[in-house]
mmCIF file as gemmi writes it, N, C-alpha and C atoms, coordinates in Angstrom:
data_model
loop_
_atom_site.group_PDB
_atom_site.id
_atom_site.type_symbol
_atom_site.label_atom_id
_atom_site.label_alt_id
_atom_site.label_comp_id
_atom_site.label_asym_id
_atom_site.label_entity_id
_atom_site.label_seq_id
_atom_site.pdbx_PDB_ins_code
_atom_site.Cartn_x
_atom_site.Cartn_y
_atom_site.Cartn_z
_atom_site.occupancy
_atom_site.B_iso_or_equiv
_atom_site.pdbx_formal_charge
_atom_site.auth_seq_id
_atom_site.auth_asym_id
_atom_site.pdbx_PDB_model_num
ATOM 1 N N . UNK Axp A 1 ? 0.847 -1.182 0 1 0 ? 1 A 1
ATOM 2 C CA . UNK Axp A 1 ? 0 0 0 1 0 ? 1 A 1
ATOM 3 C C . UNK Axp A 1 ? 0.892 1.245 0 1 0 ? 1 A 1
ATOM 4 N N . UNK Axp A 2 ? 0.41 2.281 -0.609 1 0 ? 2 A 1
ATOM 5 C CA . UNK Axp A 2 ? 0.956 3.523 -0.876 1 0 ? 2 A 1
ATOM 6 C C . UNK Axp A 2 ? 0.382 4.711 -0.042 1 0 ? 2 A 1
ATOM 7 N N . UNK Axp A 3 ? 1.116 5.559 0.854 1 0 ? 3 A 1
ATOM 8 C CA . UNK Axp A 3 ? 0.348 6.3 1.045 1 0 ? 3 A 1
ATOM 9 C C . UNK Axp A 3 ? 1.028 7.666 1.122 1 0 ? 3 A 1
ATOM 10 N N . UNK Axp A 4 ? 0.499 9.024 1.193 1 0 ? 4 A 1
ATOM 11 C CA . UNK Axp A 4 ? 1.377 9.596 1.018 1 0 ? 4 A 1
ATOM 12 C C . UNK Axp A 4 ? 1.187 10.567 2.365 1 0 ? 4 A 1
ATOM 13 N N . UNK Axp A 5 ? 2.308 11.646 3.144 1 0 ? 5 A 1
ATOM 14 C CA . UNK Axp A 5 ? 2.194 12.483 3.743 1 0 ? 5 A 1
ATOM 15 C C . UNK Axp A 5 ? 1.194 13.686 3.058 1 0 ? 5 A 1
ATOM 16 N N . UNK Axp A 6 ? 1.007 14.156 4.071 1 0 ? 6 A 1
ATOM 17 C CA . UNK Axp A 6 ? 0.051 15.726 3.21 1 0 ? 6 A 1
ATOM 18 C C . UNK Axp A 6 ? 1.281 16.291 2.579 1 0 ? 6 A 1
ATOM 19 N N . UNK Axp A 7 ? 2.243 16.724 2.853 1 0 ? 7 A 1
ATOM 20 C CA . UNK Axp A 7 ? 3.096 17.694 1.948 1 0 ? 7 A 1
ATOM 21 C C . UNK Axp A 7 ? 3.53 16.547 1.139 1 0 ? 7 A 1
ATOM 22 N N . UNK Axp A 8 ? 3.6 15.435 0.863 1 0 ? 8 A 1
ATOM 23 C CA . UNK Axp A 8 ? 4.16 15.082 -0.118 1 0 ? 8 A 1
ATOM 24 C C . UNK Axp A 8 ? 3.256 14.724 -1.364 1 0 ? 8 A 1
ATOM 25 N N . UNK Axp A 9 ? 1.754 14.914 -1.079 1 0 ? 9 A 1
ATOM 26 C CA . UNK Axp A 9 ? 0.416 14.673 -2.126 1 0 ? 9 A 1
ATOM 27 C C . UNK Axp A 9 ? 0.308 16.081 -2.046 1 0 ? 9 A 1
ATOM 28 N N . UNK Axp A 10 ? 0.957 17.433 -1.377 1 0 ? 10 A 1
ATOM 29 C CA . UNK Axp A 10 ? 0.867 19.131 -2.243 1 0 ? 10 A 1
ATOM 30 C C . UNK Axp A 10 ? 1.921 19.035 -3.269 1 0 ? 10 A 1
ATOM 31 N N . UNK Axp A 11 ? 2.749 18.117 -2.841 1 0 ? 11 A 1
ATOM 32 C CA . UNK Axp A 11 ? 4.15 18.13 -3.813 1 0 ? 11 A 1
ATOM 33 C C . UNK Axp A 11 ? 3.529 17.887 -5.059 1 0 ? 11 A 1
ATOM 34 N N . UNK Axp A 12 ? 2.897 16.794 -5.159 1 0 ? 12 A 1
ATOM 35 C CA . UNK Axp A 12 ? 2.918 15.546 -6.138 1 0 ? 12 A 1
ATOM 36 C C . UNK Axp A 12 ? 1.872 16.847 -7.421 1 0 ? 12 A 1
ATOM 37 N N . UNK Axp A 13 ? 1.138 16.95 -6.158 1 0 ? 13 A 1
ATOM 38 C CA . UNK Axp A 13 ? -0.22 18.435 -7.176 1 0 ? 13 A 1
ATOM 39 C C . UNK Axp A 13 ? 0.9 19.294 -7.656 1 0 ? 13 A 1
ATOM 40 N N . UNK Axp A 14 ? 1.367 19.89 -7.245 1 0 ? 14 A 1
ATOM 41 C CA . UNK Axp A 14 ? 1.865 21.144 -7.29 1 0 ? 14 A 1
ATOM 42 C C . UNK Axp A 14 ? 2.994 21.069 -8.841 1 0 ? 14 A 1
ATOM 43 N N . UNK Axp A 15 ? 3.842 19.641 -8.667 1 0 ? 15 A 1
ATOM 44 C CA . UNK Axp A 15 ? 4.153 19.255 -10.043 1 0 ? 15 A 1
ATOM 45 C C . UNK Axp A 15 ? 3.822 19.045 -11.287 1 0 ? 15 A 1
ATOM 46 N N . UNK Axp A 16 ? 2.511 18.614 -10.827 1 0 ? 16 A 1
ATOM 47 C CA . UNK Axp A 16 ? 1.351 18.096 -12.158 1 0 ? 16 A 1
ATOM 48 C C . UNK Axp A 16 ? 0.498 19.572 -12.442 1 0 ? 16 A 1
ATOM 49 N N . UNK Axp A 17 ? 0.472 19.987 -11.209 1 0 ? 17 A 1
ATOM 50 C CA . UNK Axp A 17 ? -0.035 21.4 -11.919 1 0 ? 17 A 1
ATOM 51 C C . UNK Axp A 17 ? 0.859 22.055 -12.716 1 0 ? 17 A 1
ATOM 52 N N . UNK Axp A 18 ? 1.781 22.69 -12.253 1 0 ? 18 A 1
ATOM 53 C CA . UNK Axp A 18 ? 2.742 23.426 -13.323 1 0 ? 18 A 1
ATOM 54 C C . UNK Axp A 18 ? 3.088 22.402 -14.481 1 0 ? 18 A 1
ATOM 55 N N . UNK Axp A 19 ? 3.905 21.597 -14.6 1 0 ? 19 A 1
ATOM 56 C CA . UNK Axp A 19 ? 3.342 20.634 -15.522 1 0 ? 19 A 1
ATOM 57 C C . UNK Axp A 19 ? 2.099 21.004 -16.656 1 0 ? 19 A 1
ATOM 58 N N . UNK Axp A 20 ? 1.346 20.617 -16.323 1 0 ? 20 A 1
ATOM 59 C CA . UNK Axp A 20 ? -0.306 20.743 -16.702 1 0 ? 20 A 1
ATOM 60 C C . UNK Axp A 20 ? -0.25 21.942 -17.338 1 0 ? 20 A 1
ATOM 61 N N . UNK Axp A 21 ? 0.5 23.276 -16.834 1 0 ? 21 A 1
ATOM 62 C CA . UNK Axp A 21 ? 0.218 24.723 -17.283 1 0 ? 21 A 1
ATOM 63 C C . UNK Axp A 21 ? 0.949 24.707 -18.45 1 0 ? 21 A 1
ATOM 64 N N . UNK Axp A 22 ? 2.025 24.276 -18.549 1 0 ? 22 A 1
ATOM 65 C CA . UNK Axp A 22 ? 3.363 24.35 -19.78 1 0 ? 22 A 1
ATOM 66 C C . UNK Axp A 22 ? 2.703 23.268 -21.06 1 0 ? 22 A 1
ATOM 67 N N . UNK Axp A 23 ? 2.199 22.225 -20.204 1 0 ? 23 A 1
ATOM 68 C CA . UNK Axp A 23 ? 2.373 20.835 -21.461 1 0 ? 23 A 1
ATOM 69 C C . UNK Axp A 23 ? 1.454 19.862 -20.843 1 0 ? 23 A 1
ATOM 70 N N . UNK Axp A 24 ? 0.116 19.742 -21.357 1 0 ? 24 A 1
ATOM 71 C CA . UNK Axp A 24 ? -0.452 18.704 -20.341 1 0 ? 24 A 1
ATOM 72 C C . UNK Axp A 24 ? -0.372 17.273 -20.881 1 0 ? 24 A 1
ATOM 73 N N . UNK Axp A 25 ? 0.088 16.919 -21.967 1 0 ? 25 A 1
ATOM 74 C CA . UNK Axp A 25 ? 0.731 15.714 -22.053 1 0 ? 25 A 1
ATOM 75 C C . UNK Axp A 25 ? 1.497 15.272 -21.253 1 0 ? 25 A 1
ATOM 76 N N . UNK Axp A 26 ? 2.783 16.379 -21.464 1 0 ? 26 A 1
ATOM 77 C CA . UNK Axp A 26 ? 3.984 16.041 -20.471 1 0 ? 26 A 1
ATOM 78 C C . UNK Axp A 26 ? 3.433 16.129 -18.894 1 0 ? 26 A 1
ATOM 79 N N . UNK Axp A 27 ? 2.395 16.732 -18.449 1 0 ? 27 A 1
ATOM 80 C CA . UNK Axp A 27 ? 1.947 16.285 -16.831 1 0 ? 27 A 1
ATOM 81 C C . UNK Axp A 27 ? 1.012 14.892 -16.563 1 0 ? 27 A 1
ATOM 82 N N . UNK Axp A 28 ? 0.688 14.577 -18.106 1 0 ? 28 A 1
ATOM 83 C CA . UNK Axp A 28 ? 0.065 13.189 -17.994 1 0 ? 28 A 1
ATOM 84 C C . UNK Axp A 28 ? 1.556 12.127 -17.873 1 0 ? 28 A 1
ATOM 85 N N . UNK Axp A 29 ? 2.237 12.53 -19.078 1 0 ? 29 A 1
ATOM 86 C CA . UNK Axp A 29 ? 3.338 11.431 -19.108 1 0 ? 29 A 1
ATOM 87 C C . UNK Axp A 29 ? 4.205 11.632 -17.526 1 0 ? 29 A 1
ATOM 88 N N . UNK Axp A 30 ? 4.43 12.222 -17.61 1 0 ? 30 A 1
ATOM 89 C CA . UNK Axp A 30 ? 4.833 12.367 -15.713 1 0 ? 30 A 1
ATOM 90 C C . UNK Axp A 30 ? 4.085 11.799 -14.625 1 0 ? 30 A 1
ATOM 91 N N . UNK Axp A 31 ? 2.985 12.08 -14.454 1 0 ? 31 A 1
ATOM 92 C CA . UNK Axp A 31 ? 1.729 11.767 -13.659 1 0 ? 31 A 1
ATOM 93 C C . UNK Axp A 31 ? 1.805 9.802 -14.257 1 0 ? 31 A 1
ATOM 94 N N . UNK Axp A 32 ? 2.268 9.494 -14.895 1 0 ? 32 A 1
ATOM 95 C CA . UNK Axp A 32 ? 2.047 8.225 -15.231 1 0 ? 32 A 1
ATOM 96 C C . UNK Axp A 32 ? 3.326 7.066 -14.545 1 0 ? 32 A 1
ATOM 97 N N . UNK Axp A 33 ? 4.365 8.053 -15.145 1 0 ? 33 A 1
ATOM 98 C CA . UNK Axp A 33 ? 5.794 8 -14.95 1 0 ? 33 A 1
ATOM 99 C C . UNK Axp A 33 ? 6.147 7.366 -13.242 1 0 ? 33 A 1
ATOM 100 N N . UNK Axp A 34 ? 5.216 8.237 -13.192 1 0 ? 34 A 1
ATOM 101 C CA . UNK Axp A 34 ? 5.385 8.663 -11.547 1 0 ? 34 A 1
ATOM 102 C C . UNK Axp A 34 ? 4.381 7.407 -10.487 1 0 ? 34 A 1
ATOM 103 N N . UNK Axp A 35 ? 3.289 6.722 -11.302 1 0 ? 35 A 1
ATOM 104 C CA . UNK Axp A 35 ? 2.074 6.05 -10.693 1 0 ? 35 A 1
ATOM 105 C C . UNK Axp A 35 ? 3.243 4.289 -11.077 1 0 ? 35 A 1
ATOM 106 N N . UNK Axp A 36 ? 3.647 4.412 -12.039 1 0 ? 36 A 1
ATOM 107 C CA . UNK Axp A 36 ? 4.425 3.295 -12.544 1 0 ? 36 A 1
ATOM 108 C C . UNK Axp A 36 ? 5.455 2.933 -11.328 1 0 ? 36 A 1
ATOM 109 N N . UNK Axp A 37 ? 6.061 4.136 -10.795 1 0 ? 37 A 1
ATOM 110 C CA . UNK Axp A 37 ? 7.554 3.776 -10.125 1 0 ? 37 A 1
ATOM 111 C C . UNK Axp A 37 ? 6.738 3.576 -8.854 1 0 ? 37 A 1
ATOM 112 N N . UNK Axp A 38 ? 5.885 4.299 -8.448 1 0 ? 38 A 1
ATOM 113 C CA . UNK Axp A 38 ? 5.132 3.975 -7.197 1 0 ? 38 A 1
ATOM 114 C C . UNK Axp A 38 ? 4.402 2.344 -7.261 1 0 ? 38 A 1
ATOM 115 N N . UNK Axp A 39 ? 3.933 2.215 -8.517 1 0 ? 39 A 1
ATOM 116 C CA . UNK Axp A 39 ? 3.53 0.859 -8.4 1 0 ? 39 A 1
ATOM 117 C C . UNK Axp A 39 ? 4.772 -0.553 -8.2 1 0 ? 39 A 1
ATOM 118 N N . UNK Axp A 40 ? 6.075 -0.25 -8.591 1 0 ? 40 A 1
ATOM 119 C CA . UNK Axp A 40 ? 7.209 -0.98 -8.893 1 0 ? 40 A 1
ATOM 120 C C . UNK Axp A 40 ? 7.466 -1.141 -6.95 1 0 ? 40 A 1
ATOM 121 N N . UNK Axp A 41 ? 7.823 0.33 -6.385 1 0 ? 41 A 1
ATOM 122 C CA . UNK Axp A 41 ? 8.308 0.139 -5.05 1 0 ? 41 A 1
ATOM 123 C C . UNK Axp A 41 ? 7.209 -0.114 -4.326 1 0 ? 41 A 1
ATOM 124 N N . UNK Axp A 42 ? 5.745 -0.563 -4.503 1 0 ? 42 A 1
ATOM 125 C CA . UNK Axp A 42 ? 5.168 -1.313 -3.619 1 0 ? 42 A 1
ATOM 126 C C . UNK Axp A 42 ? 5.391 -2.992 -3.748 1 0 ? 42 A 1
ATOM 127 N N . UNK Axp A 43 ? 5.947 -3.561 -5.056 1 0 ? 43 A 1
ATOM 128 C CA . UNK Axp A 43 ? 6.574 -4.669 -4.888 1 0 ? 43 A 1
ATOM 129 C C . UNK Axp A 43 ? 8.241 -4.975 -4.245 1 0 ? 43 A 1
ATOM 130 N N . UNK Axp A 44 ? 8.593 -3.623 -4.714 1 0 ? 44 A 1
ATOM 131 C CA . UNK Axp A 44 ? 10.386 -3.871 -4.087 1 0 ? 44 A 1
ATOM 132 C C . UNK Axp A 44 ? 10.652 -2.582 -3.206 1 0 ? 44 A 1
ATOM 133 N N . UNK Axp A 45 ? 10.265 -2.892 -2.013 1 0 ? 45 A 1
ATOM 134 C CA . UNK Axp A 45 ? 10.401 -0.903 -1.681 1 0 ? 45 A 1
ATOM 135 C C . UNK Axp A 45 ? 11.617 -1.184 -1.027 1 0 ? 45 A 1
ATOM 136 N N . UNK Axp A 46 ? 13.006 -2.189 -1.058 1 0 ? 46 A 1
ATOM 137 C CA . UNK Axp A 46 ? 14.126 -1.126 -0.661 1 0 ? 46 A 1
ATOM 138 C C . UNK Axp A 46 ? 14.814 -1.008 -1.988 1 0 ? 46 A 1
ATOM 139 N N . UNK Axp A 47 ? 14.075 -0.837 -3.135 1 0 ? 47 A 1
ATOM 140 C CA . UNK Axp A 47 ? 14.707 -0.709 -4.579 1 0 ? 47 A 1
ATOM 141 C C . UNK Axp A 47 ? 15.067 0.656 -4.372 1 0 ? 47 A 1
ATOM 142 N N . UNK Axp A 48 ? 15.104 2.063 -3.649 1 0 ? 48 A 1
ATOM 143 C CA . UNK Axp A 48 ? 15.293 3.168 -3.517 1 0 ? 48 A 1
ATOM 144 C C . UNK Axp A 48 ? 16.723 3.36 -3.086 1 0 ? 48 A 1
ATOM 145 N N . UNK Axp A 49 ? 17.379 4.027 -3.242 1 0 ? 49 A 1
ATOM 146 C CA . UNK Axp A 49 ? 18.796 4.542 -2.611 1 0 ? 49 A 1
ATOM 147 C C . UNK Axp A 49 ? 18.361 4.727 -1.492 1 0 ? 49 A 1
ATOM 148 N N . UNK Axp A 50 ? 19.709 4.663 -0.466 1 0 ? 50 A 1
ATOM 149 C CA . UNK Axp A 50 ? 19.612 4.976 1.317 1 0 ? 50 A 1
ATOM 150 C C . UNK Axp A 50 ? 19.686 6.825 1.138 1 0 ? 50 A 1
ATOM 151 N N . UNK Axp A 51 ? 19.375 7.394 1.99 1 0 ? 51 A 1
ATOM 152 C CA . UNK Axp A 51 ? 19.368 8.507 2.19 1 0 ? 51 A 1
ATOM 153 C C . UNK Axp A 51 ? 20.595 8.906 3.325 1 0 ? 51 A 1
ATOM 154 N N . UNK Axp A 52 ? 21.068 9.828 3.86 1 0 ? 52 A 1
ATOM 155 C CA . UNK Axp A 52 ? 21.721 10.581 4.791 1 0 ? 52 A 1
ATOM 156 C C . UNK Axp A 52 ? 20.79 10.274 6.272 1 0 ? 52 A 1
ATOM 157 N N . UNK Axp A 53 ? 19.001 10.385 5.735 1 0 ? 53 A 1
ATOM 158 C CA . UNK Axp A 53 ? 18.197 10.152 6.928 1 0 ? 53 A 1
ATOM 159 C C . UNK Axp A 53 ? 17.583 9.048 6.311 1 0 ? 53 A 1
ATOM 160 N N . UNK Axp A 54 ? 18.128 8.047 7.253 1 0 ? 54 A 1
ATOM 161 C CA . UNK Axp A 54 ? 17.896 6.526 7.722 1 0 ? 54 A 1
ATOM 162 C C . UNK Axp A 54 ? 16.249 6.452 8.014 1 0 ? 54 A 1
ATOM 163 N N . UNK Axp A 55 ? 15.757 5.729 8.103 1 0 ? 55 A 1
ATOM 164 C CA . UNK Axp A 55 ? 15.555 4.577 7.298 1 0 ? 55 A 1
ATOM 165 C C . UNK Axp A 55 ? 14.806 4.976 5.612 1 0 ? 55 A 1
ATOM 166 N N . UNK Axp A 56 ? 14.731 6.71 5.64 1 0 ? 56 A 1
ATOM 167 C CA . UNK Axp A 56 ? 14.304 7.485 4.201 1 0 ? 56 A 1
ATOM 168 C C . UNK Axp A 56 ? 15.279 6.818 3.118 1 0 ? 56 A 1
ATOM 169 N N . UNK Axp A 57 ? 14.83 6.754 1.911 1 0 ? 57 A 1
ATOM 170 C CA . UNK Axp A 57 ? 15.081 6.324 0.673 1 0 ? 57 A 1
ATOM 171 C C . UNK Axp A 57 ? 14.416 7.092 -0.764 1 0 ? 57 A 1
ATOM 172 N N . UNK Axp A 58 ? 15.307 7.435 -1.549 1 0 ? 58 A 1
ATOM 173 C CA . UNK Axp A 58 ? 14.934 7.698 -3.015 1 0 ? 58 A 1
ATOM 174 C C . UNK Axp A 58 ? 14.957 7.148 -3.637 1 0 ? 58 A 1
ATOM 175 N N . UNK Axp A 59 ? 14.365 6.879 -4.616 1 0 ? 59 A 1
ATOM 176 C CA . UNK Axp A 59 ? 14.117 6.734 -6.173 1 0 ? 59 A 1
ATOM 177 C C . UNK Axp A 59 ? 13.736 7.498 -6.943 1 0 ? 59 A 1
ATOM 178 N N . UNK Axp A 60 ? 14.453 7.663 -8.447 1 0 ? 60 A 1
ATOM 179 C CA . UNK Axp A 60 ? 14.398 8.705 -9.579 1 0 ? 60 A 1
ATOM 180 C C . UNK Axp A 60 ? 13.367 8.447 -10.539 1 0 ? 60 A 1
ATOM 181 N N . UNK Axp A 61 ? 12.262 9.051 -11.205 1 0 ? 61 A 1
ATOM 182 C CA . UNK Axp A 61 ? 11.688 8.957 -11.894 1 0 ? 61 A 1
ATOM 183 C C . UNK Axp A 61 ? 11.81 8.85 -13.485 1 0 ? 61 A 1
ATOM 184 N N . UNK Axp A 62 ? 12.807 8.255 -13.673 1 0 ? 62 A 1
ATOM 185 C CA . UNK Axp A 62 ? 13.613 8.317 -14.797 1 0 ? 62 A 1
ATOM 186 C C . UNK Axp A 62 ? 12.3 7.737 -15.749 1 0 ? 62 A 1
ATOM 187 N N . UNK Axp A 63 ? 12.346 8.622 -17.325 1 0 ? 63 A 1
ATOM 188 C CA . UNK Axp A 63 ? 13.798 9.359 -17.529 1 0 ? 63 A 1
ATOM 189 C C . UNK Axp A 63 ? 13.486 11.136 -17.171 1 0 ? 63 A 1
ATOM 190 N N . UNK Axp A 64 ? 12.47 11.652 -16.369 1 0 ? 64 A 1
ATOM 191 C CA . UNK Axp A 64 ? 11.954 12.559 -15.779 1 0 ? 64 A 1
ATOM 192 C C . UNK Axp A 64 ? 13.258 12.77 -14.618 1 0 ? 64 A 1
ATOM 193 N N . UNK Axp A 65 ? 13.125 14.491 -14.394 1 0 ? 65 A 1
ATOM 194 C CA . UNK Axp A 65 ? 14.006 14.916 -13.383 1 0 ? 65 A 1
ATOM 195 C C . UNK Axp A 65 ? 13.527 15.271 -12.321 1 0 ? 65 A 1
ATOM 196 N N . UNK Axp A 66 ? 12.848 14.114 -11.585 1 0 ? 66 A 1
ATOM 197 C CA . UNK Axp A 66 ? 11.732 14.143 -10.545 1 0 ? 66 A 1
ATOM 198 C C . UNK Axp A 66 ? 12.023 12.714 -9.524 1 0 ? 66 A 1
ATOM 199 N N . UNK Axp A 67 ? 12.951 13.13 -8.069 1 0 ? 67 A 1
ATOM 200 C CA . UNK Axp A 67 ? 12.834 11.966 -7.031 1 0 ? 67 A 1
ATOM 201 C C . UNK Axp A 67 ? 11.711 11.988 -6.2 1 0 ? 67 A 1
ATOM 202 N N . UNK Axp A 68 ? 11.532 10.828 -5.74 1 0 ? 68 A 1
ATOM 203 C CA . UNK Axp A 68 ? 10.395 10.237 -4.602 1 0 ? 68 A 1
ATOM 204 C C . UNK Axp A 68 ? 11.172 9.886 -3.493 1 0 ? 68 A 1
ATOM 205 N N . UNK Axp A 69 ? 10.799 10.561 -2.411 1 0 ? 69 A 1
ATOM 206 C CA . UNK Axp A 69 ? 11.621 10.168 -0.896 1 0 ? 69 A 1
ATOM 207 C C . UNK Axp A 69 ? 10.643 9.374 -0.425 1 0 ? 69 A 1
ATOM 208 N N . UNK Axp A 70 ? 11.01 8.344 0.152 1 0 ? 70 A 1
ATOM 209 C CA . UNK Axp A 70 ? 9.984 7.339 1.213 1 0 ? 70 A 1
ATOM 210 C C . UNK Axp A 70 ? 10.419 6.477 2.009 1 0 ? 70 A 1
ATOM 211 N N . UNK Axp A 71 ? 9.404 6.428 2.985 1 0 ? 71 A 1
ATOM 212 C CA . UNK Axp A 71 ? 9.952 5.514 4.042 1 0 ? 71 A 1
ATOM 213 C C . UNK Axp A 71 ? 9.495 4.147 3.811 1 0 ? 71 A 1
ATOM 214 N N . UNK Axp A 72 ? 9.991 3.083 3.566 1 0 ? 72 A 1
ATOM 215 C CA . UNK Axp A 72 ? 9.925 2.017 3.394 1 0 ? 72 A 1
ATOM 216 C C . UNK Axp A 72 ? 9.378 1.07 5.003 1 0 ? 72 A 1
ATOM 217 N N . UNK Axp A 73 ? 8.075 0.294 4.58 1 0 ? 73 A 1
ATOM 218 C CA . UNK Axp A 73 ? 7.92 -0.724 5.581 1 0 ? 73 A 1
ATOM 219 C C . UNK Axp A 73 ? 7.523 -1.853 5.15 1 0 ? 73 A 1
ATOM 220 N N . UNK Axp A 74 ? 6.696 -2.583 5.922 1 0 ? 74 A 1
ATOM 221 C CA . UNK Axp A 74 ? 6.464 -4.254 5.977 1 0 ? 74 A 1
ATOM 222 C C . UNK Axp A 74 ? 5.438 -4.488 5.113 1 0 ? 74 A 1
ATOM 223 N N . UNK Axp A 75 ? 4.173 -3.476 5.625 1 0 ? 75 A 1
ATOM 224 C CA . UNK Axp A 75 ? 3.05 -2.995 5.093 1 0 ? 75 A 1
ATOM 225 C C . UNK Axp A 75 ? 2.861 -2.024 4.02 1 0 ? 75 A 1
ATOM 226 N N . UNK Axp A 76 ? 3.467 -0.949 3.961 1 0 ? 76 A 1
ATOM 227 C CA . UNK Axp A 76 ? 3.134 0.12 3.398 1 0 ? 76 A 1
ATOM 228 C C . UNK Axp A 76 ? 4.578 1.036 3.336 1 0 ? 76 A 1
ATOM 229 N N . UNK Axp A 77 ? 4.343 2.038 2.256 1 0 ? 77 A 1
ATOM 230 C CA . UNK Axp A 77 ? 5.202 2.919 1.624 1 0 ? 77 A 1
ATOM 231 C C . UNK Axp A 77 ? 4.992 4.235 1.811 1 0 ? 77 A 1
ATOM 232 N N . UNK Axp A 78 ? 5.238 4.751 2.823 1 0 ? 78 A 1
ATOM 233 C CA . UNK Axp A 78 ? 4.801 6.239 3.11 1 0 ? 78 A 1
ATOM 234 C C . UNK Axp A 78 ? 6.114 7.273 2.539 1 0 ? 78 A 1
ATOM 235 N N . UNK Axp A 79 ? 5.328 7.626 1.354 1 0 ? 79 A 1
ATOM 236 C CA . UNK Axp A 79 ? 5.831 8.719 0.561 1 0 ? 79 A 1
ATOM 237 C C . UNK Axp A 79 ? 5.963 10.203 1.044 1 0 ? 79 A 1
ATOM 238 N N . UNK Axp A 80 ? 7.138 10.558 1.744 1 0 ? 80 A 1
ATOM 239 C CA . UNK Axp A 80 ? 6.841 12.088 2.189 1 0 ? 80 A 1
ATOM 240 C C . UNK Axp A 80 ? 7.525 13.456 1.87 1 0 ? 80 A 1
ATOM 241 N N . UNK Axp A 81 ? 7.826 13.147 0.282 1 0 ? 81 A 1
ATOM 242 C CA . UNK Axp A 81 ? 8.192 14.085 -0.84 1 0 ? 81 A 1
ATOM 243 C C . UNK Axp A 81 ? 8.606 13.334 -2.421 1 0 ? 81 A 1
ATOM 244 N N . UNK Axp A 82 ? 7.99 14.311 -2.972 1 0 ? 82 A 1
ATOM 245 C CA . UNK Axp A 82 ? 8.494 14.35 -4.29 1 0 ? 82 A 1
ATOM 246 C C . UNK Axp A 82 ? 9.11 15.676 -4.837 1 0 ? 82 A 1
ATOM 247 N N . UNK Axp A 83 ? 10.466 15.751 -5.314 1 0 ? 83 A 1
ATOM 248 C CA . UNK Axp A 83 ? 11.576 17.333 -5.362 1 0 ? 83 A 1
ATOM 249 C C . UNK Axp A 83 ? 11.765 16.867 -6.966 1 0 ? 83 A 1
ATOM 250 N N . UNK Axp A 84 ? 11.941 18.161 -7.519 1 0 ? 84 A 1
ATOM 251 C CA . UNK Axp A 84 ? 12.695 18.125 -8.967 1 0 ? 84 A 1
ATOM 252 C C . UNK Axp A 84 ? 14.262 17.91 -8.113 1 0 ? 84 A 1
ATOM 253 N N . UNK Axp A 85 ? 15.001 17.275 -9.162 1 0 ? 85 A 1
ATOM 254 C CA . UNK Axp A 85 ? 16.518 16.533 -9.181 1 0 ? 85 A 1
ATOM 255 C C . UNK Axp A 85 ? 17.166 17.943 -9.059 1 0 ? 85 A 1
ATOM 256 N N . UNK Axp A 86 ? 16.8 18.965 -9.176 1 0 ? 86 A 1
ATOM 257 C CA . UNK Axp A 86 ? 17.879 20.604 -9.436 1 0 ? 86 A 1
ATOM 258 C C . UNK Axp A 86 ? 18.197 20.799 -7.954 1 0 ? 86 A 1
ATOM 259 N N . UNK Axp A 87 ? 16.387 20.014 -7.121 1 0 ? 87 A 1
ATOM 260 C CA . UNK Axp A 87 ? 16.4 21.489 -6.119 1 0 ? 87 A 1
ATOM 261 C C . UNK Axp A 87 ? 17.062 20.701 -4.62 1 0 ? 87 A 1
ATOM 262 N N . UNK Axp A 88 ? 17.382 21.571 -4.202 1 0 ? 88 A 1
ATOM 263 C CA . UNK Axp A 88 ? 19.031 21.246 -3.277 1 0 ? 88 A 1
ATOM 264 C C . UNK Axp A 88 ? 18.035 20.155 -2.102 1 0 ? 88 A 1
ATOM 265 N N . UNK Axp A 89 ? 18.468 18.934 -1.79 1 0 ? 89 A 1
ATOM 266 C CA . UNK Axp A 89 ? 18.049 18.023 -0.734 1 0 ? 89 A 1
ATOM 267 C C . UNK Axp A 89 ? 17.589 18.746 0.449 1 0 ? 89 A 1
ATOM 268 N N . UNK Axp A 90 ? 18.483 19.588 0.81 1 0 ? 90 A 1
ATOM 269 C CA . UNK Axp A 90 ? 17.932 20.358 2.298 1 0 ? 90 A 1
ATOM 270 C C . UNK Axp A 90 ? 16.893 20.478 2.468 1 0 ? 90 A 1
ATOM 271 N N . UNK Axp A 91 ? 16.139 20.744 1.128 1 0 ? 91 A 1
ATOM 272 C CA . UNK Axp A 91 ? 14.781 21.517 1.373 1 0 ? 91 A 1
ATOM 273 C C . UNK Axp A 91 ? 14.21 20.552 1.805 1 0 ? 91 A 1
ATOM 274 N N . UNK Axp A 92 ? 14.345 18.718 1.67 1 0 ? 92 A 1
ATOM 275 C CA . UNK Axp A 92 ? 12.854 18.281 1.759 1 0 ? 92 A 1
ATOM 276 C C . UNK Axp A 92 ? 12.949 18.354 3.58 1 0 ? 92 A 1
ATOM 277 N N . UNK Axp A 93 ? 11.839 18.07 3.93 1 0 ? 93 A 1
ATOM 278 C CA . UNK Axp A 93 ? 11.356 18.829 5.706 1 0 ? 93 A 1
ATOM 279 C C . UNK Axp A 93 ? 11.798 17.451 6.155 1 0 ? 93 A 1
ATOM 280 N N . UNK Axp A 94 ? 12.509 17.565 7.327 1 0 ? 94 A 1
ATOM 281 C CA . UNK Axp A 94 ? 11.926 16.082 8.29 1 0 ? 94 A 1
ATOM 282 C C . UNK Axp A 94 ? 10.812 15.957 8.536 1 0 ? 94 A 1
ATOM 283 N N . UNK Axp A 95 ? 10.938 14.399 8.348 1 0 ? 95 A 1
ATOM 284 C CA . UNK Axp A 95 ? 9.013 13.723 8.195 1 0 ? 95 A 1
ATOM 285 C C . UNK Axp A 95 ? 9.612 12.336 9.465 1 0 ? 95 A 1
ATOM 286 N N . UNK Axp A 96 ? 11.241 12.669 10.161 1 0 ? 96 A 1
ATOM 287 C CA . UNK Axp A 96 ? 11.388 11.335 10.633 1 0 ? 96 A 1
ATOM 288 C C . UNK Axp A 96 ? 10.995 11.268 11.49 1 0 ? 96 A 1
């Protein structure tokens, strides 16, 4: 199961919106991109890189310049950001 933090389902909008404003193909093909890799790490969720903050993990939305931070469990995948690849790690908030 997938679920996401509140800031990380404003993230997820907030991408697909701008997105959506420029190219709404490209916020569908993203928005798809994006439902695909989420569907992959509910079968393999430590398929993500380790993070700096333990037990957090990324994965890249390739070939999109868009990571997914999440905490990996037994049950469920709590997603608590999605950042464009530019914007500096600091920003995402502790969610630990």
């Amino acid at each position: 199961m997938i679920r996401f933090t509140p800031e990380a389902a404003t993230e997820l909008e907030d991408v697909l919106r701008y997105l959506a404003a420029h190219s709404p193909e490209g916020a569908r093909n993203v928005g798809a991109r994006i439902r695909q890799v989420l569907s992959n790490l509910s079968e393999y969720p430590l398929t993500g890189m380790r993070t700096s903050l333990e037990p957090m993990r990324r994965v890249a939305v390739t070939p999109y310049p868009y990571l997914i931070f999440y905490l990996p469990g037994d049950d469920e995948i709590i997603v608590v950001g999605i950042r464009h690849a530019a914007r500096d790690p600091s920003s995402m908030p502790d969610q630990l």
